[in-house]
KOLZA-291406 format. One record per residue: z, y, x of N, C-alpha, C, O, CB in turn; residue in three letters. Coordinates in steps of 0.05 Angstrom, whole numbers, plus 5000, padded with zeros to 4 digits. Glycine has a CB too. Layout:
N
ZYXZYXZYXZYXZYXAla;...
END
This chain:
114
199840401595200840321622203240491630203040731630198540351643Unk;205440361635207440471651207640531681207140331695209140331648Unk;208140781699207440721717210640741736212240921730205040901723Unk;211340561754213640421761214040431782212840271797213940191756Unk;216540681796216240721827218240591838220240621825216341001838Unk;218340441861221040361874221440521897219440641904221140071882Unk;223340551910224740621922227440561942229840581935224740701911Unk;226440511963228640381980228840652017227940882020227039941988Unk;230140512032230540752048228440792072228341022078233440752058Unk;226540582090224140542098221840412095220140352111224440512111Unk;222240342059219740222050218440002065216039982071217940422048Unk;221039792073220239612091220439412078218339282079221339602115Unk;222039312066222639102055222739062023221138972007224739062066Unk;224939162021225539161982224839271964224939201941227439201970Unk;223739541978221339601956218939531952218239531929220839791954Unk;216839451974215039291973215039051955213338991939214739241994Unk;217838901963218638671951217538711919215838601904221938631956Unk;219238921916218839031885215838991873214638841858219539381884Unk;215239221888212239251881210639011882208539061870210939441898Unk;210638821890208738591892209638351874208338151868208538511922Unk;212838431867213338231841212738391813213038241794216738121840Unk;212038641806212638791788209538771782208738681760214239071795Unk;208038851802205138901815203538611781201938651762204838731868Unk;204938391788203638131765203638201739202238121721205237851763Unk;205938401738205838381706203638551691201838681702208638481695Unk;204138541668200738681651203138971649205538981656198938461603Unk;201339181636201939361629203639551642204939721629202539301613Unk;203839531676205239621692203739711715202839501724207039451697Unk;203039891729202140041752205140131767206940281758200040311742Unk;204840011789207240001813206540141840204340111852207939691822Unk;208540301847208140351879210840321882212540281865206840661891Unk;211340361920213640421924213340541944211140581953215240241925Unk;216340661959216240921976219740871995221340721983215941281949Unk;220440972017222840992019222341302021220341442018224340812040Unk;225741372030227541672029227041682052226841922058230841712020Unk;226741462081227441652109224541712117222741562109229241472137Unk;224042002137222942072139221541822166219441872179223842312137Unk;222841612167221541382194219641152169218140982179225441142219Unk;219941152145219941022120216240862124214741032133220541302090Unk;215440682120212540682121210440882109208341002117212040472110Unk;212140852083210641082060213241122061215040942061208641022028Unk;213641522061214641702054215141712026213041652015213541872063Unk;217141762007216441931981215542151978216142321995218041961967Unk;213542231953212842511956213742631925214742501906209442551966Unk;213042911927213342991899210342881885209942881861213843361896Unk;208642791905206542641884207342301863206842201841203842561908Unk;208442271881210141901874211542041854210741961832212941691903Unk;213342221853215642281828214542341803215342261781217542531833Unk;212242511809210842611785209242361766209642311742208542841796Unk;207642251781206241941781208141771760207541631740206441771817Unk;210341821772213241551766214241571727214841781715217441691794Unk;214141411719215541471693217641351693218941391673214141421669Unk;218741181709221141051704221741091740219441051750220940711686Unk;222641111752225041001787226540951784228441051770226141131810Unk;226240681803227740471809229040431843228040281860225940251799Unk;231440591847232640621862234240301879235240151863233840831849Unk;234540231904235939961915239740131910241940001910234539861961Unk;239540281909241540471926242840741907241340891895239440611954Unk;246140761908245940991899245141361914244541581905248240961888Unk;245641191952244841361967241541501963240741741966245341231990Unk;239941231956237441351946236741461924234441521925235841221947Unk;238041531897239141691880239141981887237642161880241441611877Unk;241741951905242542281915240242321930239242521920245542351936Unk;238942251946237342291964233642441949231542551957237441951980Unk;234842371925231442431912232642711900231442931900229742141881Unk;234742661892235842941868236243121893235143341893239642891843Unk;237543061911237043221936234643391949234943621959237443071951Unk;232643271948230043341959228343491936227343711939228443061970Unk;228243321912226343361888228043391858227943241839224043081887Unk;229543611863231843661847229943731812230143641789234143981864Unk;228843861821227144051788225643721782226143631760223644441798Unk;223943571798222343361789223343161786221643031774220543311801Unk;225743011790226942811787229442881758230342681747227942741816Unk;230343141749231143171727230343101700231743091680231243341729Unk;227543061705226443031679225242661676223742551659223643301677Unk;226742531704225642271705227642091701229942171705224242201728Unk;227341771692229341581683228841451715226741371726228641371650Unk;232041451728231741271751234841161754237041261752230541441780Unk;233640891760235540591752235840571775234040601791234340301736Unk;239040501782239440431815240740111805242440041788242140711838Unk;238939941826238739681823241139591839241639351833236039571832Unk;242939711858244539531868244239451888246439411898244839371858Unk;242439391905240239201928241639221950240439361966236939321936Unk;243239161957244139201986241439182011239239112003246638951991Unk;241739212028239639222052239839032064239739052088239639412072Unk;240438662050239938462065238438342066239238132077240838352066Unk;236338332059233638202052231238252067230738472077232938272026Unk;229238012069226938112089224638112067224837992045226237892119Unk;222838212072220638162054219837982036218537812049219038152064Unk;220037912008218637751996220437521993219437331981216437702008Unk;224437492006225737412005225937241980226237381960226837542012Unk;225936981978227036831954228836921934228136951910228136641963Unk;230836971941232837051923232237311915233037371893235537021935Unk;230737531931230237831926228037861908227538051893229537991952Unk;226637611910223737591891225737601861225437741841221237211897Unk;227837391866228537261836230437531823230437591799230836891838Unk;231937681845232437981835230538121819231138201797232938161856Unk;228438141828226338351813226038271796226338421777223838411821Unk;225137941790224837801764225837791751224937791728224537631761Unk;228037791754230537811726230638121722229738161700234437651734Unk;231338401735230338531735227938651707228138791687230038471757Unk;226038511719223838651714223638511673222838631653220838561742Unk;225038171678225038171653226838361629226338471607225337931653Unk;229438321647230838581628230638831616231838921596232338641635Unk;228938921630227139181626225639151611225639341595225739281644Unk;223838971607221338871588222638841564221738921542219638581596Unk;224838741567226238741541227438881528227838871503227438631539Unk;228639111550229239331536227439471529228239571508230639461546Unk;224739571534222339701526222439561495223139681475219539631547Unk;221639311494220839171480223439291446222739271422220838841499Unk;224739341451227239361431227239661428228239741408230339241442Unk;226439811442226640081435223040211422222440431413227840241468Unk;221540011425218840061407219139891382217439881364215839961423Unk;221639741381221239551354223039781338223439751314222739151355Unk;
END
């Protein structure tokens, strides 16, 4: 099992989003978290440690982790997706982001165990 953190800036929208399209697939354990301290779920150094791969909306949320959790995020692979902050929950087009997303990744896994 891989375990697969997202990350957006009040864990309101696009990372949830994430997590509940990512959430279907096999072989994947998902959470997500934002950076502001107003965020639903907070990130913690527990989420980072947890995380084997982060998946950032943002490069602000990038700096924002190496910022806070400099020693624990050094030793982690985190992908900044691009996501601008226009999207509401569960958004059509934001679903089909993750999906394509999430397949490209599968495929890159998939090529680096072959």
């Amino acid at each position: 099992m891989m375990n697969v953190l997202f990350i957006c800036s009040r864990n309101q929208w696009r990372s949830p989003t994430g997590e509940a399209v990512w959430r279907k697939l096999d072989g994947v354990n998902v959470r997500s978290a934002g950076t502001s301290p107003n965020a639903r779920k907070t990130v913690s150094a527990h989420d980072i440690r947890w995380a084997d791969i982060i998946f950032v909306m943002e490069p602000k949320h990038q700096q924002r982790l190496q910022a806070e959790f400099r020693q624990l995020v050094s030793y982690k692979r985190i992908e900044v997706l691009d996501i601008p902050d226009d999207y509401k929950y569960m958004d059509p087009e934001l679903v089909e982001i993750f999906e394509t997303e999430a397949a490209q990744f599968l495929d890159q896994q998939d090529e680096s165990l072959a």
